[in-house]
N, C-alpha and C positions, 0 to 999 in steps of 0.2 A: 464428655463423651462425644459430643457431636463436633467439635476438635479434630477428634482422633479419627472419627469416621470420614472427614471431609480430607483430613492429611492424607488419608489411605488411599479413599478414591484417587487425590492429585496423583500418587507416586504411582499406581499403578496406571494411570492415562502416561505420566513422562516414561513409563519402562517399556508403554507399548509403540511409542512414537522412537525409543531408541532402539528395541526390537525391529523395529523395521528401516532404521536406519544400518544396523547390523546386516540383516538381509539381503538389501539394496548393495551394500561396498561388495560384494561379489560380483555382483553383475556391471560393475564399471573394468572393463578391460580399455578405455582410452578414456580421450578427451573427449571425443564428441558423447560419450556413453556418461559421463559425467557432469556437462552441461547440457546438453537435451536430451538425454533418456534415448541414445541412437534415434532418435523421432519416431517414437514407437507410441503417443499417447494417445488412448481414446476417445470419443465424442465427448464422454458425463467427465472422465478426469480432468483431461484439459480445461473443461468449462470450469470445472469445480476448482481445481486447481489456481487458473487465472483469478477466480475472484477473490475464494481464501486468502491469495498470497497478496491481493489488492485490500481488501478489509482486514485493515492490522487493529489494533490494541483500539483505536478510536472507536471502530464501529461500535463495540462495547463500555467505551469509556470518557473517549472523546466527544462523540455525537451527543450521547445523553446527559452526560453534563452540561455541554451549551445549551442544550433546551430546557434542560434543568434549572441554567442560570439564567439564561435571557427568553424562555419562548420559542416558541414556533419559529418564526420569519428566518434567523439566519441557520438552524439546524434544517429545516426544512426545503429551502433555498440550494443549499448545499447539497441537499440529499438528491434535489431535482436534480440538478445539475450531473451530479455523478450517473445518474439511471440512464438519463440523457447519451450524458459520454461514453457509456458502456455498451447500451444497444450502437450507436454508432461507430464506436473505434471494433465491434464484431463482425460489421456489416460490411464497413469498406476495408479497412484496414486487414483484420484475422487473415484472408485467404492470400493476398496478394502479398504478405510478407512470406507466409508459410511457399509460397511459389517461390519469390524473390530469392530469399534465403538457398532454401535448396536449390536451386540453378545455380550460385554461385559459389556452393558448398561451406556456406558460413555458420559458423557455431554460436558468434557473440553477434552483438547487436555493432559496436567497431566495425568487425570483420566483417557484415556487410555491408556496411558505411560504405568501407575504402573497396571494394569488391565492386560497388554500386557503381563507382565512381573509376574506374580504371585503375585503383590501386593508388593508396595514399597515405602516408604515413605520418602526415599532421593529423588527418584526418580520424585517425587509428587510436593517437598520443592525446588528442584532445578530446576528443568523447570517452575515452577506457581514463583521462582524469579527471572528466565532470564526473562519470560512474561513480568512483570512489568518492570525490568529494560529495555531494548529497545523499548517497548510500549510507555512509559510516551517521551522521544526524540522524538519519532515517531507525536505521538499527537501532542508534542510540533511545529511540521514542520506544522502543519495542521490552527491550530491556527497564527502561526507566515505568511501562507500564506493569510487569511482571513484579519491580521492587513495590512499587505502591501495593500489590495484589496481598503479597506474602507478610510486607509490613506492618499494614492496615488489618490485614484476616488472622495470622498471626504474635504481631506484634513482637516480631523478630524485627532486627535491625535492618533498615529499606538495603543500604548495600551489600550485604551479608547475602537477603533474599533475591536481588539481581545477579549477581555474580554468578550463584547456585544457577540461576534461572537461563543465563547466559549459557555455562559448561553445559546443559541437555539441550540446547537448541543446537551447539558446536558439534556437539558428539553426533548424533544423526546427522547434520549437512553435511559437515567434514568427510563421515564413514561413509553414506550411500547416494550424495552427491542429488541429482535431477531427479530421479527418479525416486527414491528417499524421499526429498522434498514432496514432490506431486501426488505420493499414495498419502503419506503425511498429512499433507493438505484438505484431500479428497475426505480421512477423518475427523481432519480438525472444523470442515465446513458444516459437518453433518454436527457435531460437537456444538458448536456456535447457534447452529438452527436450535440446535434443542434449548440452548440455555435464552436465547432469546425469548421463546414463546414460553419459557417456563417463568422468566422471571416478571411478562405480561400479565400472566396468569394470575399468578400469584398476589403482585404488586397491586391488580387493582383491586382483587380481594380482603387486602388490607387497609386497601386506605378508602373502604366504606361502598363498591362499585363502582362501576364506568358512570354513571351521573352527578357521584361526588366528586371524582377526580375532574371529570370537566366544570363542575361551579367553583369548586375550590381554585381552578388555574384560570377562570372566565374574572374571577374577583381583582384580578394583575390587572393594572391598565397596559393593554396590546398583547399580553401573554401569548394569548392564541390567534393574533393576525397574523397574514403574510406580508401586510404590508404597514407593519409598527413593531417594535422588537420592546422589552420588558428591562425597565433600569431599575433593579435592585437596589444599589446604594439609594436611590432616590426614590424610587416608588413611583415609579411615572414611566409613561410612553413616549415614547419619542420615533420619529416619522422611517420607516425602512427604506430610503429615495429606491430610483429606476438605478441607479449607479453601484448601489451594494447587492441590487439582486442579481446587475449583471456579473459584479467581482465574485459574490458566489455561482451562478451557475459556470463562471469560469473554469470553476474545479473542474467540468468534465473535459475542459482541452486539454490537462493532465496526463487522461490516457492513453494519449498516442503518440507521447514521450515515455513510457513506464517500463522498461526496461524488463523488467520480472514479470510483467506480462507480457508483454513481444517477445521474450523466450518460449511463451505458454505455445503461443500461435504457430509460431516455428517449429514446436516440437513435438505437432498432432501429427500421427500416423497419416490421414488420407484426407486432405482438404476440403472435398468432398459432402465431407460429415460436419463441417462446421456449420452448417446453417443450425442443428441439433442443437450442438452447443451454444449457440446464441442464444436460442430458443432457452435454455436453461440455465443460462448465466442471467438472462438481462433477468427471467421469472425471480428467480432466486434476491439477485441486487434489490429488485423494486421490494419485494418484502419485506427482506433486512435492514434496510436502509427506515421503509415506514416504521417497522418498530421498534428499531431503536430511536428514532427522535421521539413515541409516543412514549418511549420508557421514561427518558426525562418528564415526559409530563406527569406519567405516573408517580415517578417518585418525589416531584413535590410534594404528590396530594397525599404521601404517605407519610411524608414531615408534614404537612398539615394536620396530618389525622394523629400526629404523634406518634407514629411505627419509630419514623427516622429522625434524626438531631436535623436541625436546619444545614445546609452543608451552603458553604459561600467560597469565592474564588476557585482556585484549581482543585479543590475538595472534592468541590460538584462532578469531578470525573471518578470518582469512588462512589456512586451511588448504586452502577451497577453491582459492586462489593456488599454496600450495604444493606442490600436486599437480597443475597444470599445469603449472609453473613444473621440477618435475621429469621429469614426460610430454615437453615442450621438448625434451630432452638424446636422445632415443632415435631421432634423425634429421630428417630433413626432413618426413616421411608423421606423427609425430607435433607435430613441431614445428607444424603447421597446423592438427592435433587442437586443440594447445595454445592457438591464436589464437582459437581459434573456443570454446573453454571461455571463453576470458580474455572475449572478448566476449558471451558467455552472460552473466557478470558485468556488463557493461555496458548488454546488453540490460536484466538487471534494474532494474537502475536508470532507466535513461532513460524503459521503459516506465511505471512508477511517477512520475518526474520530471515527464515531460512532463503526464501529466494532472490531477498536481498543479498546476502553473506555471497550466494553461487555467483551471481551477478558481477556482485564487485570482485571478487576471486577472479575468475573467467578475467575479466578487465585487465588485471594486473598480470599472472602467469600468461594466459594465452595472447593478449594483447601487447603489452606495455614489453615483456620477457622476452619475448618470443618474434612479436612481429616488431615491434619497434626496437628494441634492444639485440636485436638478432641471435637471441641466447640459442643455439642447439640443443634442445630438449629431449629426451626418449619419452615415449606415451609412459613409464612409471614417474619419471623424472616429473613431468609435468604435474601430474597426480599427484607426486607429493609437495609441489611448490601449489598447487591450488589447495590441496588443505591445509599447508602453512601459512597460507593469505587469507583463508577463513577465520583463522586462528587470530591472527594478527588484528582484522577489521576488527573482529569481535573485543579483543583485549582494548583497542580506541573509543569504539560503543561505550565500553563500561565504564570508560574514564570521563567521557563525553557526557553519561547519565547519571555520573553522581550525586548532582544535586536533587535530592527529593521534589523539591518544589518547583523542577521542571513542566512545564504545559504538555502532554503527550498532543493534544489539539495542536496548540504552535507547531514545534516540532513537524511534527507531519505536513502541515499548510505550505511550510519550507520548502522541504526536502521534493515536498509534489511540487509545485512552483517550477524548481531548478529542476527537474526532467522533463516536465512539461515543456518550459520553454525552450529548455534546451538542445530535445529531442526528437520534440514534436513535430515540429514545422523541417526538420528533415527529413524525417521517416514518410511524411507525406509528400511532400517533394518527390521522393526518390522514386515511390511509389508510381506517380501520375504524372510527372513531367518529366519527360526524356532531353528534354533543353536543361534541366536542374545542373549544375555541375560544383567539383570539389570546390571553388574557390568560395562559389555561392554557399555552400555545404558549411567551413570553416568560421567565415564570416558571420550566418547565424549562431552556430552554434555557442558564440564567442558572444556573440551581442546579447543571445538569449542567457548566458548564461551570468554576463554582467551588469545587464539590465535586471535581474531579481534581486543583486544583492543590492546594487546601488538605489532603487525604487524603494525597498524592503527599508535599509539601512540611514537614507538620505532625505528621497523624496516622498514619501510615506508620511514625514515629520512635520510636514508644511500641513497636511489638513487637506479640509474639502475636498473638493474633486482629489486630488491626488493620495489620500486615506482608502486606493482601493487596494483590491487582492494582487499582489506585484507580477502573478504569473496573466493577467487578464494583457497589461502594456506589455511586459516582456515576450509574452508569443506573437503579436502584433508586432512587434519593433523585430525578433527573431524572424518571422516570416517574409516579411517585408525587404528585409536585407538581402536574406536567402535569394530570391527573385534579381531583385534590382543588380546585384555583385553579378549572378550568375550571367545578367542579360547583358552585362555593359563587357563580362572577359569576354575570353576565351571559350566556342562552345565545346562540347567533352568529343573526343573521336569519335570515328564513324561507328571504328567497331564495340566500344559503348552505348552508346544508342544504336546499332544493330542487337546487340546482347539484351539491350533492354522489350525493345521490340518482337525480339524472338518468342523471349519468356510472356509478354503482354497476351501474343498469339496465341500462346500453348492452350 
């Protein structure tokens, strides 16, 4: 019974998420209506918005499994890091792209690359094909969390349940575009709130009170330091050096690469009102973040207390499942609990998902089509090659996340990495140095973005010092360049930095 009642609750949370994706496809008469919502978004949406589409499947999945499996130190590190990056990429960054952007009437994050820059179509070509390439991984994580949900809860086949899970996330972005995405969002964050503090609740209720779950996880040697992390196979502590908190806190220079949230920023109604939103983004972050890494602790103490099977490896990111999955069994009044945690889960997802999908669409039609391929588009024309490109990513995603025993944690660590580096250190350039120019622009972006794979893929391997997080050297080597290219070419015209100037004024 409680099966049935949790399947009902999921179908009618995806019928109302595609309900308003139905909605929303009416009010797209262009392209800019498509990927920012005509910039019509409000203080709480935007806020809410940017973060939903920032805390994907991990926040519920990812996080708590590593604290699950290893302890405090690197989930909690991680979590700093991001609160960190998100009060400051709203502080400096939020206003002055929503200015930027609109002076220069740009839709994608490309389009005000080359805009920025006097008009450039390397510039255009190589960022709308980093978009795509860490995008489709990205998605891939989102999808590949949805199959574990449905498989695990279920016990339907993991690709079967992704697939499914894929077509309702397509169906809404594809139909009602930006703004679909953003109200979307705005429930799915509220979704997400509730199942986190539901499944707190519950979880330490289980596993004997808040002082069992703390002696039960105090019994780990390092479990709960910040500065010693918890080795499983071994049963031992081993030391969290200054070099791994800096590779985690590195997560929050992430954000000012992130593509699907620099669209959030760009697409608020009155600039003005952004301090609001900060104000309730960074609140919201800092919470979600604390408890999800206390969930993993909690659900130790609930396989301690024998609630839960001991969960080991990439398992440990289905704990948040397991603890709905057991909430379920305690009648019908939780069994709905349960539906509504399960789709807190989904919500994660989809709201990361979907503005993912817009992101890299936008890249390809309006960029790659249009401005660099010179393709003459009608605003329908376009509209329907950006939801065939939705289409398309999304059919890569899937093929991309077949493997069950994929990390939705890795995965993600990636995909943020390569925007980060890649992104980041232009978008603040462009921002605050009017000496910045395209060559400097190209150059990072290029280093930054070949520097993650080759750190990640190569130097990674050696160990020690070089065992860190690959987007920490890559935004440093990305930055770095960015400057030194810009200062040894050619500075940008006058009336580029007149333009930029103007706008700084305004």
């Amino acid at each position: 019974m409680s099966q049935i009642i949790i399947m009902v609750a999921i179908i009618i949370y995806l019928g109302i998420v595609i309900a308003v994706g139905i909605r929303f496809s009416k009010k797209n008469k262009n392209t800019d209506d498509f990927y920012l919502g005509g910039r019509k978004l409000g203080p709480f949406v935007t806020a809410m918005s940017a973060e939903a589409s920032d805390m994907s499947s991990w926040l519920l999945m990812g996080l708590p499994g590593l604290a699950y499996l290893t302890g405090v130190a690197s989930a909690a590190w991680t979590a700093i890091g991001l609160a960190i990056g998100t009060y400051v990429n709203w502080l400096i960054v939020a206003k002055r792209i929503r200015m930027y952007s609109h002076a220069y009437d740009a839709v994608t994050l490309p389009e005000f690359f080359s805009k920025r820059f006097g008009g450039c179509k390397a510039i255009t070509l190589i960022s709308a094909a980093m978009i795509v390439i860490f995008f489709i991984p990205y998605t891939a994580s989102g999808f590949a969390a949805c199959g574990k949900l449905f498989s695990s809860l279920f016990n339907i086949d993991y690709f079967t349940a992704m697939a499914i899970s894929a077509a309702v996330i397509v169906a809404y972005c594809a139909l009602g575009g930006f703004l679909a995405a953003s109200i979307t969002d705005l429930i799915q964050s509220i979704v997400m709130t509730i199942a986190l503090f539901v499944v707190i609740v519950f979880g330490i209720n289980v596993a004997g009170g808040f002082d069992a779950v703390m002696d039960n996880a105090s019994q780990l040697p390092g479990y709960l330091s910040l500065f010693n992390t918890y080795n499983s196979e071994l049963n031992t502590s081993e030391p969290y050096t200054i070099l791994q908190i800096c590779s985690m806190l590195a997560w929050g220079l992430g954000y000012f690469g992130m593509p699907h949230i620099l669209l959030r920023f760009m697409a608020i109604e009155d600039e003005n009102k952004l301090k609001l939103s900060r104000r309730v983004a960074s609140i919201w972050v800092i919470i979600s973040l604390t408890v999800a890494v206390f969930i993993g602790i909690v659900g130790y103490g609930m396989s301690k207390a024998g609630a839960l099977e001991m969960l080991t490896g990439s398992n440990s990111e289905t704990v948040f499942i397991k603890v709905a999955h057991l909430l379920s069994s305690h009648g019908a009044l939780a069994a709905i609990l349960a539906g509504i945690i399960l789709a807190g889960i989904l919500a994660a997802t989809m709201s990361t998902a979907d503005s993912q999908l817009l992101a890299a669409a936008s890249s390809v039609s309006q960029n790659l089509f249009k401005e660099c391929f010179g393709l003459k588009l009608s605003e329908k024309a376009s509209l329907i090659v950006a939801r065939v490109t939705v289409i398309i990513i999304s059919i890569i995603g899937v093929v991309l996340a077949s493997n069950p025993n994929s990390s939705v944690f890795d995965i993600v660590s990636f995909a943020w990495a390569g925007f980060g580096a890649t992104f980041g250190p232009v978008v603040l350039l462009s921002l605050f140095w009017k000496r910045a120019n395209k060559y400097g622009a190209v150059a990072g972006m290029l280093v930054g973005g070949t520097t993650i794979f080759v750190w990640k893929y190569i130097i990674a391997d050696l160990g020690g010092i070089f065992a860190i997080y690959e987007l920490l050297p890559a935004f440093i080597f990305a930055i770095l360049t960015n400057i030194i290219v810009s200062l040894l070419t050619k500075a940008p015209e006058k009336s580029v930095i007149e333009k930029f100037e103007t706008v700084k004024n305004n």
